[in-house]
C-alpha positions as CSV (number, residue, x, y, z in Angstrom):
1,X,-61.9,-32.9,52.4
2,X,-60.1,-34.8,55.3
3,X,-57.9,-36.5,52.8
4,X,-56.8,-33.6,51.3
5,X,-56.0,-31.6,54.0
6,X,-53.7,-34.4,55.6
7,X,-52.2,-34.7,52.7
8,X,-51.1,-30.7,52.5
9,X,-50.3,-31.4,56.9
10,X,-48.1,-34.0,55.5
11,X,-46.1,-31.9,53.0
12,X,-46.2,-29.4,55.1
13,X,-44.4,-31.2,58.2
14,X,-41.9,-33.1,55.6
15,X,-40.5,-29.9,54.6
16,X,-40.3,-28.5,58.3
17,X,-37.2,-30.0,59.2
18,X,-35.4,-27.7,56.2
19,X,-36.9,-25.2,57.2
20,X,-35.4,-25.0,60.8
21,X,-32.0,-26.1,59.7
22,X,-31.1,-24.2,56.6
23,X,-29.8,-20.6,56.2
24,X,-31.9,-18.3,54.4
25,X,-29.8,-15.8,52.3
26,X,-30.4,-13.1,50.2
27,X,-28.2,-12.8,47.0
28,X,-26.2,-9.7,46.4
29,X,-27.2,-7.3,43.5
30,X,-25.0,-8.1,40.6
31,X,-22.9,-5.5,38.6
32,X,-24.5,-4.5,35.3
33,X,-23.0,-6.4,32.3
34,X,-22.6,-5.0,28.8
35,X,-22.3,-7.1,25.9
36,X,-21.2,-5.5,23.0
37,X,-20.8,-7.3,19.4
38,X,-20.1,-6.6,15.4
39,X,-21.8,-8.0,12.6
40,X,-19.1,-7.9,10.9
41,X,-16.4,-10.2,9.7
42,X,-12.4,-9.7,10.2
43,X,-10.7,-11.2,6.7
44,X,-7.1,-11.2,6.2
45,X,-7.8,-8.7,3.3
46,X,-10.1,-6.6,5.5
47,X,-13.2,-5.8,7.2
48,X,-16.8,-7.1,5.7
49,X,-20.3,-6.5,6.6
50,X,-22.1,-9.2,4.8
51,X,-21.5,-8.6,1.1
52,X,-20.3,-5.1,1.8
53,X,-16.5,-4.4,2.0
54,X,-16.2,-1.5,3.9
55,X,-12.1,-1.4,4.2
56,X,-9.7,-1.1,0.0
57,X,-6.3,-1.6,0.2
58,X,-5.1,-1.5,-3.2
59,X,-6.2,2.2,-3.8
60,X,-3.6,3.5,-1.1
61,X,-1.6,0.7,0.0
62,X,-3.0,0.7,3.4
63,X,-6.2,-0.6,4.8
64,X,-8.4,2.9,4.2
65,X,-12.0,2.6,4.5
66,X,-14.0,3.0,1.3
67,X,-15.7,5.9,2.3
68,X,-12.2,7.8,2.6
69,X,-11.0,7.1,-0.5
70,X,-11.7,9.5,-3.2
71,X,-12.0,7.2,-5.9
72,X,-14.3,4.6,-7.2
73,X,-13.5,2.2,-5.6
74,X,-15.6,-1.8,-5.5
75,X,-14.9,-4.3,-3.9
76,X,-16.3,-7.9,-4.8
77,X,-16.2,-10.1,-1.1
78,X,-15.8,-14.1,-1.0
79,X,-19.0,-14.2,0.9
80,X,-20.7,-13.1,-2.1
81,X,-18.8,-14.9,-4.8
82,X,-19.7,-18.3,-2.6
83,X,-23.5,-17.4,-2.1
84,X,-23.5,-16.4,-6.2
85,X,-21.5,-19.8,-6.7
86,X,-19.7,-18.4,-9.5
87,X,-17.6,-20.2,-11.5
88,X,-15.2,-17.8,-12.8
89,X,-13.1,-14.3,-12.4
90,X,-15.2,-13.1,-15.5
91,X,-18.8,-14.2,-13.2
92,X,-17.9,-12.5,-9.8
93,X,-16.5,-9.2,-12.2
94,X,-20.4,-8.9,-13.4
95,X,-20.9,-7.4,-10.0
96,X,-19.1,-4.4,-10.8
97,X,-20.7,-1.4,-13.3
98,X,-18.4,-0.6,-15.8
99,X,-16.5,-3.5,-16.1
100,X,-16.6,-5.9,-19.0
101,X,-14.4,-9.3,-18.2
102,X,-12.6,-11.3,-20.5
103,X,-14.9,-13.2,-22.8
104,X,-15.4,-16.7,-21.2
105,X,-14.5,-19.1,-24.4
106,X,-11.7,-16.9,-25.4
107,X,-8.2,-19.2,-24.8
108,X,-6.2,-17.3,-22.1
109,X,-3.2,-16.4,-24.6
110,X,-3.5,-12.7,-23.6
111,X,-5.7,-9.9,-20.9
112,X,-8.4,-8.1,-22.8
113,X,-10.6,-7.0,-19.5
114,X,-12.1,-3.7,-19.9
115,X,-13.1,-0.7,-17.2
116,X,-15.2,2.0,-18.3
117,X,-14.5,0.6,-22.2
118,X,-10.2,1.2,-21.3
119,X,-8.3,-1.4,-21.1
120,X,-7.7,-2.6,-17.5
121,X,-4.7,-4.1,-15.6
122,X,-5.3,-7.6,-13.5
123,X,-3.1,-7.6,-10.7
124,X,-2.1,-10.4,-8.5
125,X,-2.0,-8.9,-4.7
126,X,-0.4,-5.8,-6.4
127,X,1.3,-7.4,-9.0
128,X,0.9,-7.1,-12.9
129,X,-0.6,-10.1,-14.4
130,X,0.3,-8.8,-18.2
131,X,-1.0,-11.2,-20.5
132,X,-3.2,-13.0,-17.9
133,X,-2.1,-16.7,-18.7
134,X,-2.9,-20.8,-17.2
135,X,-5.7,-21.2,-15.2
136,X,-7.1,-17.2,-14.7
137,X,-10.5,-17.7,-14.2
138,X,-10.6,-20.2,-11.1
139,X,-11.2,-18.4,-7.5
140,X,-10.5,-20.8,-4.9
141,X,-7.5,-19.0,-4.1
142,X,-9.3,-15.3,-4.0
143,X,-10.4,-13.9,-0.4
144,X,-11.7,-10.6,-2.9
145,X,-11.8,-8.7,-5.8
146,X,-10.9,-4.8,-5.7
147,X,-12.1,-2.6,-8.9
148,X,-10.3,0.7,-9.2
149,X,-11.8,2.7,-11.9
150,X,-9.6,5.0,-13.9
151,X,-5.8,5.9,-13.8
152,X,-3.7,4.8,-11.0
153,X,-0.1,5.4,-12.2
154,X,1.0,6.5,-8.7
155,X,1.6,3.2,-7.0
156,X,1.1,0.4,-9.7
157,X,3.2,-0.4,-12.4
158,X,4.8,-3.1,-14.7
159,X,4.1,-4.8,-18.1
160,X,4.1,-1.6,-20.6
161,X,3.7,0.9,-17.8
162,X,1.4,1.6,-15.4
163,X,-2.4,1.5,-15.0
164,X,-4.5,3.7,-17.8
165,X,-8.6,2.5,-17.3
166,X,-8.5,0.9,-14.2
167,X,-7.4,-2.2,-12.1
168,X,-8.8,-5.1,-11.6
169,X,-6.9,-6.7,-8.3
170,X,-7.3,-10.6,-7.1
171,X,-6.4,-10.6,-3.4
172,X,-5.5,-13.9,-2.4
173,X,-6.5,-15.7,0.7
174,X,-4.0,-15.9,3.4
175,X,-2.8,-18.1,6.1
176,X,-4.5,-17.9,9.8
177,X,-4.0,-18.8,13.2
178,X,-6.8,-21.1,13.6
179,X,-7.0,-24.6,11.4
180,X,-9.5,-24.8,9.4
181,X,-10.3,-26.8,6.3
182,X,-12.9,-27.3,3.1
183,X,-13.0,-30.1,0.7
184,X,-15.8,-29.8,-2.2
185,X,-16.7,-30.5,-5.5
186,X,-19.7,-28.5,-8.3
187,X,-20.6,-30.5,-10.8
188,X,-23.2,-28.7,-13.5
189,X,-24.1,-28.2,-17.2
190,X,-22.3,-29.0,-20.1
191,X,-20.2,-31.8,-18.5
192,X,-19.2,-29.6,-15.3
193,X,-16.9,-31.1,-12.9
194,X,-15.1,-29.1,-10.8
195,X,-13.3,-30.6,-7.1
196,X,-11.6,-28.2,-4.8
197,X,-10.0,-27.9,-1.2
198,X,-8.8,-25.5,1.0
199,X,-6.4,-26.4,3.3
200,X,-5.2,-24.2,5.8
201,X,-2.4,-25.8,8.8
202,X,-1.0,-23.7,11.3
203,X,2.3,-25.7,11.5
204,X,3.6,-23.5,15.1
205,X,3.6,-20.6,16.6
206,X,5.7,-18.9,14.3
207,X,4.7,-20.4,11.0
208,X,1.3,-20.8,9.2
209,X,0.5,-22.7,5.7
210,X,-2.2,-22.8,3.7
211,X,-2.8,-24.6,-0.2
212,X,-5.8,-24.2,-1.9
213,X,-6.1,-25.9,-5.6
214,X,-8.7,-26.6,-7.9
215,X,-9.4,-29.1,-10.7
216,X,-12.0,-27.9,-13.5
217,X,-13.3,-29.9,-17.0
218,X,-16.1,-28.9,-19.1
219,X,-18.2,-28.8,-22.3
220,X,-19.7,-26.0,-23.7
221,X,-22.7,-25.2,-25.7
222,X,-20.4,-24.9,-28.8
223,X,-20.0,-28.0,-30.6
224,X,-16.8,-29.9,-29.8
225,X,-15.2,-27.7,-27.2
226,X,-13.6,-29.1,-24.6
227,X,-11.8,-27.7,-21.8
228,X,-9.6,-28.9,-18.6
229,X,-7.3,-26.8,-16.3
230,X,-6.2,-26.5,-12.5
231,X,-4.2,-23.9,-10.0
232,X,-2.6,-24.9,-7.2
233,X,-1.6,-22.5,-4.5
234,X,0.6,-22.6,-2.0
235,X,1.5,-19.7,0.9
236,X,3.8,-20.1,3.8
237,X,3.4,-17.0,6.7
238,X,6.6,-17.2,8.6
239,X,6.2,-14.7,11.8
240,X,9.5,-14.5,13.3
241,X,8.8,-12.0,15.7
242,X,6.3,-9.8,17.4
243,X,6.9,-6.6,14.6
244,X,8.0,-9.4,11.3
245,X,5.9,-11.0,8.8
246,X,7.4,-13.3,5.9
247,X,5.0,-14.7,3.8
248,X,5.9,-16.9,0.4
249,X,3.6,-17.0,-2.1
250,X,3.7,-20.1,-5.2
251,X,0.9,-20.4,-7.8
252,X,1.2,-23.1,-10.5
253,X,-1.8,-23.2,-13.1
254,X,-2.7,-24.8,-16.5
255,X,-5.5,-24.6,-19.3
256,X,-6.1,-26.7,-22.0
257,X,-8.8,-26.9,-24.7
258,X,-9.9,-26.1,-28.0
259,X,-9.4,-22.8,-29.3
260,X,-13.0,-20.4,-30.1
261,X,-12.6,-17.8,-32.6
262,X,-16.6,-17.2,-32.5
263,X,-18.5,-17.2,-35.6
264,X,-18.8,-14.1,-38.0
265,X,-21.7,-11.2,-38.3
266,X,-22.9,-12.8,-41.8
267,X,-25.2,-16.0,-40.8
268,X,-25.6,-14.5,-36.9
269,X,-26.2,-10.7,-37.1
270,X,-27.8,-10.7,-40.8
271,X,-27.7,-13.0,-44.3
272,X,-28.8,-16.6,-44.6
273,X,-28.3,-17.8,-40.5
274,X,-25.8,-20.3,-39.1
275,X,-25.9,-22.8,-36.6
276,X,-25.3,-20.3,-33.1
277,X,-23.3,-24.0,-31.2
278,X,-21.3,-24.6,-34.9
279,X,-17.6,-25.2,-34.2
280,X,-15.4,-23.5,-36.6
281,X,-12.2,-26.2,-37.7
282,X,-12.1,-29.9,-37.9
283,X,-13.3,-31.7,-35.1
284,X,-10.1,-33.3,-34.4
285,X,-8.4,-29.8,-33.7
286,X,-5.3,-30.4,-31.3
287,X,-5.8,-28.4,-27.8
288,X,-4.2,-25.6,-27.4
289,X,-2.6,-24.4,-24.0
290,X,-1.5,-21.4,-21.5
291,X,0.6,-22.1,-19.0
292,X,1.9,-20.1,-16.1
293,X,3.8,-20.4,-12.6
294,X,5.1,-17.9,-9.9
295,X,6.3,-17.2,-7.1
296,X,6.3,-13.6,-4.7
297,X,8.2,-13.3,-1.5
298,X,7.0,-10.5,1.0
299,X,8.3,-8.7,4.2
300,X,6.4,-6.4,6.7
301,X,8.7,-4.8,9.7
302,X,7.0,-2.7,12.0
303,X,10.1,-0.4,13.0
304,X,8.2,1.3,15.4
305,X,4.7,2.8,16.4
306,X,5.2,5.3,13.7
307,X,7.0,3.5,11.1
308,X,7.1,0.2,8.8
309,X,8.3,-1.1,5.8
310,X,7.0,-3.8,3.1
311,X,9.2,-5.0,0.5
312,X,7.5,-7.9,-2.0
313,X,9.7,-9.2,-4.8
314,X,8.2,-11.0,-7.3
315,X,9.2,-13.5,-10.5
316,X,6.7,-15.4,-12.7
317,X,7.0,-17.1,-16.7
318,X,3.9,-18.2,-19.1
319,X,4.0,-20.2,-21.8
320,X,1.1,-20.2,-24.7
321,X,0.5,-22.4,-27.6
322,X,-2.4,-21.9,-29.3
323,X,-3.9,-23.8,-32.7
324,X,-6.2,-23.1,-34.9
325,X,-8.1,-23.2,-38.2
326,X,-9.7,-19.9,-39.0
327,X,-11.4,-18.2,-41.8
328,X,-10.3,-15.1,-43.6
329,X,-11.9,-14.3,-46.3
330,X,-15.7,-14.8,-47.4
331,X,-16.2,-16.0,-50.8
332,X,-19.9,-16.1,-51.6
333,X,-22.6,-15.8,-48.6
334,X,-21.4,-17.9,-45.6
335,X,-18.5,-19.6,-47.8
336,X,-15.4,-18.7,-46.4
337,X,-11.4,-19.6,-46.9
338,X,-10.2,-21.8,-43.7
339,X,-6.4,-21.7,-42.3
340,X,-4.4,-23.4,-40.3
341,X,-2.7,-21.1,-37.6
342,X,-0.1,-21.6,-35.0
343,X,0.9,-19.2,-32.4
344,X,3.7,-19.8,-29.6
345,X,4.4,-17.4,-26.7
346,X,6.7,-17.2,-24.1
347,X,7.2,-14.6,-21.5
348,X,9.4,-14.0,-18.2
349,X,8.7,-10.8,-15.5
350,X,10.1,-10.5,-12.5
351,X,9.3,-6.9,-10.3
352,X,10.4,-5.3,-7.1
353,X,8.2,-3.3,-4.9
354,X,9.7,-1.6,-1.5
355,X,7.9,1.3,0.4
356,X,8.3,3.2,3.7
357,X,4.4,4.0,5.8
358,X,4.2,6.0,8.5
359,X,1.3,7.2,10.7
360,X,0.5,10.4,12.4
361,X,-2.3,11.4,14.5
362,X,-3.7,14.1,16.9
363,X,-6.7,14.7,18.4
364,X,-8.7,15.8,15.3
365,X,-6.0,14.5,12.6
366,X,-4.8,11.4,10.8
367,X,-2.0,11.5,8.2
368,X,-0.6,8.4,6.3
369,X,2.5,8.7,4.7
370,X,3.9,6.2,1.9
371,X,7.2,7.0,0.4
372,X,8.4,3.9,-2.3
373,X,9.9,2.6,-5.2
374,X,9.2,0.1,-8.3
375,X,11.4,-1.8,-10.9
376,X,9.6,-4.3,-12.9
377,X,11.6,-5.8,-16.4
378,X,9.1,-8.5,-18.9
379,X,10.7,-10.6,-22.1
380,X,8.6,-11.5,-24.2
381,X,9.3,-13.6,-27.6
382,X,6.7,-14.9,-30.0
383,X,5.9,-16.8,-33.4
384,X,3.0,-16.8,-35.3
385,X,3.0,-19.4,-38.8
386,X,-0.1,-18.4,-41.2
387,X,-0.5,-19.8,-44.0
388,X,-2.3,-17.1,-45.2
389,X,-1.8,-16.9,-49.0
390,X,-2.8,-21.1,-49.3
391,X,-6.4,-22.0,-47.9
392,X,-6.4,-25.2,-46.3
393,X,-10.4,-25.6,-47.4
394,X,-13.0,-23.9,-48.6
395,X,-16.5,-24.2,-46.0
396,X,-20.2,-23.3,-46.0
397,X,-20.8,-22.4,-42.7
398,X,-24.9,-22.6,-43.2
399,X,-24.0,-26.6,-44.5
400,X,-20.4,-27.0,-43.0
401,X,-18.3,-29.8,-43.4
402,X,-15.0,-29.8,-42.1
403,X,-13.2,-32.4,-43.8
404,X,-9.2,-30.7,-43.5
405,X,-8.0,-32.4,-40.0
406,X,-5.4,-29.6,-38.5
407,X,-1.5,-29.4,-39.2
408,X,1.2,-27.3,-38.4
409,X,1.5,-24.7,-41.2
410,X,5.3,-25.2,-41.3
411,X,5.5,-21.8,-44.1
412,X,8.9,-21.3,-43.7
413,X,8.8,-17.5,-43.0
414,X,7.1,-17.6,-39.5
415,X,6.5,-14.4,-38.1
416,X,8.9,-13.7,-34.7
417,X,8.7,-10.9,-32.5
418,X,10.8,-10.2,-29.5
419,X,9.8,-7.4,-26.9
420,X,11.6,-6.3,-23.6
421,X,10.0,-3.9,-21.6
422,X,11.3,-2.5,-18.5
423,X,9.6,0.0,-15.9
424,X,10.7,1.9,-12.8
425,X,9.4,4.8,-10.6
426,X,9.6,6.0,-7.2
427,X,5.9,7.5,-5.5
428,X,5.3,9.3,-2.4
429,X,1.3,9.5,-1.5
430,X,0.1,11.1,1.6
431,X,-3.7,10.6,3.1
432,X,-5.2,13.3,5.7
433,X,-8.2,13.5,7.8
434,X,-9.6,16.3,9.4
435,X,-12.5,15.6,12.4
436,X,-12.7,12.0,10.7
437,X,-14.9,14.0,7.7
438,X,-12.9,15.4,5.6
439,X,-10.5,13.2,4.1
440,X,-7.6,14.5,1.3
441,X,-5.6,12.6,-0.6
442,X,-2.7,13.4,-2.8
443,X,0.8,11.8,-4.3
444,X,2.7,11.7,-7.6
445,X,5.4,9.1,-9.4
446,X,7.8,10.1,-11.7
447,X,7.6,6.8,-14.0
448,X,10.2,5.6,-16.7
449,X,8.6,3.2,-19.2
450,X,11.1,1.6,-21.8
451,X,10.0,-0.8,-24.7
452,X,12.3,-2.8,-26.9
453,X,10.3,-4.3,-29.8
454,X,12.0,-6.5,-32.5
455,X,10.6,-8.3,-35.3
456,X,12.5,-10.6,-38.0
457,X,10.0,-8.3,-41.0
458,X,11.9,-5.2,-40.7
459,X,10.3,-4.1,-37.1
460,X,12.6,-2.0,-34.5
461,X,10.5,-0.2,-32.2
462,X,12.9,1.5,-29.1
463,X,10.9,3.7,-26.9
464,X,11.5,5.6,-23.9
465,X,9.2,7.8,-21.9
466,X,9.3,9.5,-18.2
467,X,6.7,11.5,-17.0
468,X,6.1,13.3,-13.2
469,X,2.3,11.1,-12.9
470,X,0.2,13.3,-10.4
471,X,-2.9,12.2,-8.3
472,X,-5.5,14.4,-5.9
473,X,-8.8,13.9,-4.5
474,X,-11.1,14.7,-1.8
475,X,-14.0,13.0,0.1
476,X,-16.4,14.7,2.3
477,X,-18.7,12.8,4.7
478,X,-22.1,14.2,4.2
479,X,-23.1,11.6,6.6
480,X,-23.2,8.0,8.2
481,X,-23.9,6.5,4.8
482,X,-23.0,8.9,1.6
483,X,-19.8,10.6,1.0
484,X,-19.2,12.9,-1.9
485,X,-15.4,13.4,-3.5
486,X,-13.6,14.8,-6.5
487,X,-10.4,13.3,-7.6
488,X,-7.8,13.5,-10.6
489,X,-5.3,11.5,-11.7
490,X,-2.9,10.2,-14.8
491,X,-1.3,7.0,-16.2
492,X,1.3,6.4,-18.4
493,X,1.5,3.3,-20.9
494,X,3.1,2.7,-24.2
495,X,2.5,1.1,-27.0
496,X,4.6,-1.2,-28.8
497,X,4.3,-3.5,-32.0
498,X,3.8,-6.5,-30.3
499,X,0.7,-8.7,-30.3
500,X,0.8,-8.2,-26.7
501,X,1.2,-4.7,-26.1
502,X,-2.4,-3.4,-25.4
């Protein structure tokens, strides 16, 4: 007991000294702090709450939120197309209802993606795609994908008009202020091996670049196939001032591989089956091959607080070359005539795109004003040898042997084709919200489509069409989280006589 309490009369007069020479003070009350936050992301294409885009720019040509737009509008985020680690354009499109992607062993010789069961238009960051050739289905240069279901004539355009079933837009990523970088590489089934990087370098103050590529080869489940291809993708964001943005935009891209016609319904729907992996044509088939490079220029001036204008020019070629030994005509059961086919295509486009915005507001009212114009010209020329009439072989496709190796049909008569479209329009689309609820929307294009198709069989196809396009909806906020709307609107495409003209 005496031990102890020394011990605390020891502590006790060690800690007196302190006590008689320092200050005791009292701290003053702090000011309350509030820390506010968002869970949710600023892109370069627009704002995202974890796999939910809640801003569309391709619907209006300005950055609307999705619940103002009256129009069905989906929007497929990078976010979600890394956590789904999807392989492909047509993989990240199975996220949308209604849409049914190009089929994924089909050679990239021309677009055949569907909305709603219409043909649809795949755009580029506003830009026509057409035929949709090289490299489509990589996405290491994609920040998202916007699906606008139904017509939109009023501020797309191109190719053989403008936009009947819907679009389907690739918005690629852009350059940013902060350096950043990503190196990877998914290897998987059937021989996958895919490396990628994403590279972005602010280079000063006033200039930003950023190149993302992508090497892919494969297998498939098919026998034989084969496939190789790579983009590269190159953007340069000049900022010259405070109220400029330049920004270049290069694409270069390349497939290669065997060409999949698929098998027919006798043997795989009904009759005596077929193997499902059988590989129709000699197994020493030459590759065939799509090809395409571009390049788009764009300027934003902010003329004032009101006022801005965006101008993007745009010029792009493809190149196609497909080979292939197909069957025709069935002879008895799963027999069937095989011929050698050869088709070449080339194509050149080049567009122009230039609008005025302006923005309005009060204390219960917003109104967005976009007053442009369009001019878009494609030439197209192809050839197509088949020799049709003369079988190169004769195959049982339930015991197939496929002992014809591939050549060039060389007939002599070729089929040739030449079309030369052009289109042009000028739009005006206003947006206006009352008490941030009600939201209307409505606008109107008067387009000119004009198609030139020549053939060396007789074919002369000259067609000209211009039409006042109209478009109107509105959306009503019922609340927070559901919005109701009504909308109408038209497109205007024609059909030519070409293979390519949808």
């Amino acid at each position: 007991m005496f031990k102890r309490s020394a011990l605390c009369l020891a502590i006790l007069s060690a800690l007196a000294p302190i006590s008689s020479f320092a200050e005791v003070t009292t701290p003053d009350a702090l000011e309350a702090i509030t820390v506010t936050g968002s869970k949710t992301d600023q892109t370069s294409a627009g704002e995202v709450d974890g796999y939910q885009a809640l801003t569309a720019d391709s619907a209006t040509k300005t950055r609307t939120p999705l619940k103002k737009i009256p129009q069905s509008v989906q929007v497929v985020p990078k976010k979600l197309m890394e956590d789904q680690q999807v392989q492909s354009v047509g993989e990240a499109l199975k996220n949308v209802s209604g849409v049914v992607p190009n089929q994924k062993l089909m050679t990239p010789g021309w677009e055949t993606t569907t909305v709603r069961g219409f043909a649809a238009e795949q755009l580029q960051d506003g830009s026509t795609l057409y035929y949709n050739m090289g490299d489509r289905e990589s996405t290491i240069n994609i920040e998202r994908i916007e699906v606008l279901k139904g017509a939109n004539a009023v501020l797309h355009g191109g190719g053989s008009g403008t936009p009947v079933g819907g679009v389907v837009n690739l918005v690629s990523k852009m350059p940013q202020a902060e350096k950043s970088g990503k190196v990877g590489i998914t290897v998987g089934s059937h021989g996958l091996v895919k490396p990628s990087f994403d590279i972005n370098q602010p280079l000063n103050e006033k200039a930003q670049l950023r190149v993302t590529g992508e090497y892919s080869q494969s297998k498939s489940q098919v026998d034989i196939i084969e496939r190789e291809s790579y983009s590269l993708n190159p953007t340069l964001k000049l900022l010259p001032n405070d109220k400029t943005t330049v920004t270049l935009q290069g694409k270069t891209s390349r497939w290669e591989g065997h060409d999949y016609q698929g098998l027919p319904a006798e043997g795989t729907l009904k009759g005596t089956p077929i193997d499902r992996s059988l590989f129709i044509g000699n197994k020493d088939l030459p590759n065939s091959v799509s090809k395409s490079d571009s390049l788009a220029a764009t300027v934003d001036h902010k003329l004032n607080d009101t006022w801005s204008v965006n101008t993007k020019v745009r010029s792009a070629k493809g190149e196609y070359d497909e080979k292939a030994q197909v069957f025709l005509v069935p002879v008895l059961g799963n027999t069937w005539t095989l011929h050698n086919m050869r088709m070449y295509d080339q194509q050149k486009d080049s567009s122009v795109d230039a609008n005025l915005k302006g923005e309005f507001k009060t204390d219960k009212t917003k109104t967005t004003v976009v007053l442009g114009a369009e001019s878009s010209t494609l030439d197209d020329s192809a050839i197509m040898d088949y020799n049709m009439m003369i079988p190169t072989d004769t195959v049982d496709l339930s015991n197939p042997t496929f002992n014809t190796p591939y050549t060039d049909p060389n007939t002599g008569f070729p089929w040739s084709g030449t079309v030369a479209n052009k289109t042009s329009g000028v739009y005006a689309q206003t947006q206006h919200s009352i008490n941030d609820r009600v939201h209307l929307l409505g606008g109107a294009k008067l387009a000119k489509v004009d198609i030139d198709f020549q053939d060396n069989m007789g074919g002369n196809d000259k067609t000209s069409k211009t039409k006042l396009l109209p478009r109107a909806g509105v959306a009503v906020d019922v609340n927070d989280n559901a919005t109701v709307f009504a909308s109408y609107s038209e497109g205007l495409r024609l059909f030519g006589s070409s293979r390519g003209s949808p």
